[in-house]
Structure formats: structure tokens, C-alpha cells
Residue, then its C-alpha position, 0 to 999 in steps of 0.5 A: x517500465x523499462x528505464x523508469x524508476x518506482x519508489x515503493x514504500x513498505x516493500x519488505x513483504x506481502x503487497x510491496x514485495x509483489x509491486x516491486x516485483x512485479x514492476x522489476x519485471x516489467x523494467x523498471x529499478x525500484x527505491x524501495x524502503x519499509x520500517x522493518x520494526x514493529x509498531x506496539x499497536x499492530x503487535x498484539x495482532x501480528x509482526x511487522x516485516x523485518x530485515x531478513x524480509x526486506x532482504x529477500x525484496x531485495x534479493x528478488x528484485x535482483x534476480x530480475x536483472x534490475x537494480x534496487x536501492x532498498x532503504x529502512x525508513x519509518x512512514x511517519x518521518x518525513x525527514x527519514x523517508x526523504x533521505x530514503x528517496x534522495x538516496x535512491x535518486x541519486x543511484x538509481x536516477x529520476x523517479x517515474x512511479x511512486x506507489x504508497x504502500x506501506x500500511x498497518x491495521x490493527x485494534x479491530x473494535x468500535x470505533x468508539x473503544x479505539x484508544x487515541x493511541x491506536x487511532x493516532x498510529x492508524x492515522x499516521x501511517x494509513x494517511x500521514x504516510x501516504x502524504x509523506x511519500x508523495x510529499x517526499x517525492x513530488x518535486x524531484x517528479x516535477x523538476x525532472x519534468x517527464x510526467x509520472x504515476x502515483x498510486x496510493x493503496x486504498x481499499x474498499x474500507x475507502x469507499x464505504x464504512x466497515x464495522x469495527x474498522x473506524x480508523x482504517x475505514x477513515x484513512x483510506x477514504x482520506x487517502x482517496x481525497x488526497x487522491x483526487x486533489x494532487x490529481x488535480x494539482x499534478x495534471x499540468x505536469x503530466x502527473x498521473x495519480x489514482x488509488x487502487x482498492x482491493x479487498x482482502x488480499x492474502x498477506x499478513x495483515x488480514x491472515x492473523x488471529x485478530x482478522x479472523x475473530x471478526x469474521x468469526x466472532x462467536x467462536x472463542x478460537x477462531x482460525x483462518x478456516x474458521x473465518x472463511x466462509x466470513x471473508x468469503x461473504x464480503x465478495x460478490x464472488x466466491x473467493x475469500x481473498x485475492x493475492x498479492x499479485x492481483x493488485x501488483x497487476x492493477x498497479x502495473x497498468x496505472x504506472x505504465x503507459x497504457x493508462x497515460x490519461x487515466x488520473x484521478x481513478x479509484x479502481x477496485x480490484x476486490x471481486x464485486x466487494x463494493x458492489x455487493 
């Protein structure tokens, strides 16, 4: 990755943070931008990052002898996240990478007893933000004419259906349809994109009360120890979850050379989750 530039979104903590990390580490100055605020949806069940987070990103990737230009900017809002890339291109140069990141889960029940509010945050972050990121950065990739990589964040909710996850199980399986239409669509410009599906990784989203009561959900106080033996189950291998940097790994191989005709993918990094 040395001399490229990555455009991460939701990069204050947890997956992001690992990206920029780990692709800083390879070479490569990252733009990041997170909201570092929280949506009154997701807050019920756990905070989002904040600025003291971002920070540390920032900090991190710093230390790594490469440049970063760290934006605060909402998913949601194309006008801000356009700004956010600008920004960063005009530091930092042409964007070679785009990961998209940044994403919620909350409101874990049917799908019927979603309220539209919590359907239409889930929407507009998981695939709306997606499609934002791309749209943000695709024409400066284009116009700077080196070809490129874009990985979205899927999941292995973006292959088959997941109880009590109706809205988060629909955006990831769009994401991949967006996927594979800008495949298509970029090809000719020797734009790369894929998505990457993990399974549970141990981050935020999937350490908290709300998480744990789906996995166990006969206990009146369920706890992550409580919950294991249910994350666990969803594996074909025995581990509960996999970290932040299993998936920054998959992500590094998709940005990099060694997969310079490999478009149009959905690889899992999940421990045999979609195949069990």
C-alpha cells in the first residue's frame, strides 16, 4: 500500500480503527471520518464512538510514520461526507482504496415489531451510507485514472436471513447488490470492488446487553459470558467471534495488488458461519 491513499469511513473505533490501522501499516495515508455522535436509535443498546476516539485513530495511525487526515462527518449526509473526502484529497492526494465501514445495529426483534424509525436509521446508515461513500469518492478514482479498490462491509446477515435482525439482515444483502453492480460498472476503469462478510467480531456492536439477550434470550440478565456458548453456536468453528483485525486482514489483501483481478467477490471471514 505504500503511495496509496485509503478513504475509511467509521474509522474512530473498533473495525474502522483496525483498517486504518492495519493498511497505515502496509504504506498507505488514510482520510478518515467517523460521526463520533450518537444515533437515538442504537443508544438504547450501546454508544457510539466519540471524539476522544477518533483521536486515538488518528494518533495511531501517526505513529506509524503515515499521514492521516481524520474528518467528523455523518454517513447519512452526502454533502458532509463529500466535503470530508475533498478534504482529505487535497492533503493527502488521489484515493486508491475506499473501505465502507462505518455501520450501526440495534433494535434486536422481529422484523414486524421494527418501528419505521429504527428501520429507516438501519437503512440509512448500513446501505444509504454505503452508497454515499462510493458516490463520494468514485469520480475523483475515476478521473485520477489509476484504477482502484473498494470494499464494502457486509456480513454473513448479507447472505442468508438472521432472526430478529430483519433490517440489518436487508441492508447487508443490498450492499452486496450494490456490489456487484459497481463491479460491473468500474471494471472498465480498473476499479475493483467486493464486500467482505464477517461474523461476529469482538467490537462494540456485538459486545453489549442488547447482543447478548439474543443469544441468551431465557435469561432476565444476560451477560457476554452468558451468551457465549449462543455466539459460539453460529460458528462451524469453535470460537465465539473473530477480531477486528481478521477482517482488516481480508480487507488488506482486497485493497492490494495481490488481488488485481479479483472484483465482484463476497468473501467471508466468519469461521464457517454461512456454511453451517
Amino acid at each position: 500500500m505504500t503511495g496509496k491513499v485509503a478513504f475509511i469511513t467509521g474509522a474512530a473505533r473498533g473495525q474502522g480503527r483496525s483498517h486504518a490501522v492495519r493498511l497505515a501499516s502496509e504504506g498507505a495515508d488514510i482520510i478518515a471520518v467517523d460521526i463520533c455522535e450518537d444515533i437515538r436509535t442504537v443508544t438504547p443498546f450501546y454508544s457510539l464512538a466519540t471524539e476522544d476516539d477518533f483521536a486515538e485513530t488518528a494518533k495511531e495511525v501517526k505513529a506509524l510514520g503515515r499521514r492521516v487526515v481524520a474528518t467528523k462527518a455523518d454517513v447519512r449526509d452526502l454533502g458532509a461526507l463529500q466535503k470530508a473526502f475533498d478534504h482529505g484529497v487535497a492533503e493527502l492526494g488521489p484515493v486508491h482504496t475506499v473501505v465502507a465501514n462505518a455501520g450501526i445495529a440495534t433494535a434486536f426483534r422481529k422484523t414486524w415489531e421494527l418501528t419505521a424509525e429504527e428501520w429507516r436509521d438501519m437503512i440509512d446508515v448500513n446501505l444509504t451510507g454505503v452508497h454515499h461513500t462510493a458516490t463520494a469518492a468514485i469520480p475523483s478514482m475515476i478521473e485520477a485514472g489509476n484504477g482502484g479498490s473498494i470494499v464494502f462491509t457486509s456480513s454473513i446477515g448479507g447472505f442468508k436471513g438472521v432472526q430478529n435482525v430483519g433490517h440489518y439482515v436487508a441492508a447487508k444483502h443490498g450492499i452486496v447488490g450494490l456490489m456487484r453492480t459497481l463491479a460491473n460498472e468500474l471494471a472498465p476503469h480498473h476499479i475493483r470492488v467486493n464486500t467482505v462478510h464477517p461474523t461476529n467480531v469482538n467490537t462494540t456492536m456485538i459486545q453489549n446487553p442488547g447482543v447478548y439477550g439474543l443469544f441468551a434470550s431465557e435469561d432476565p440478565e444476560p451477560s457476554q459470558q452468558k451468551a457465549i456458548p449462543g455466539f459460539t453456536a453460529m460458528n462451524s468453528m469453535p470460537v465465539p467471534w473473530v477480531e477486528p483485525e481478521d477482517i482488516s486482514n481480508a480487507v488488506l489483501y482486497l485493497a492490494s495488488d495481490e488481488a488485481r483481478y479479483v472484483t465482484g467477490a463476497t468473501l467471508p471471514v466468519d469461521a464457517g458461519a454461512y456454511v453451517k
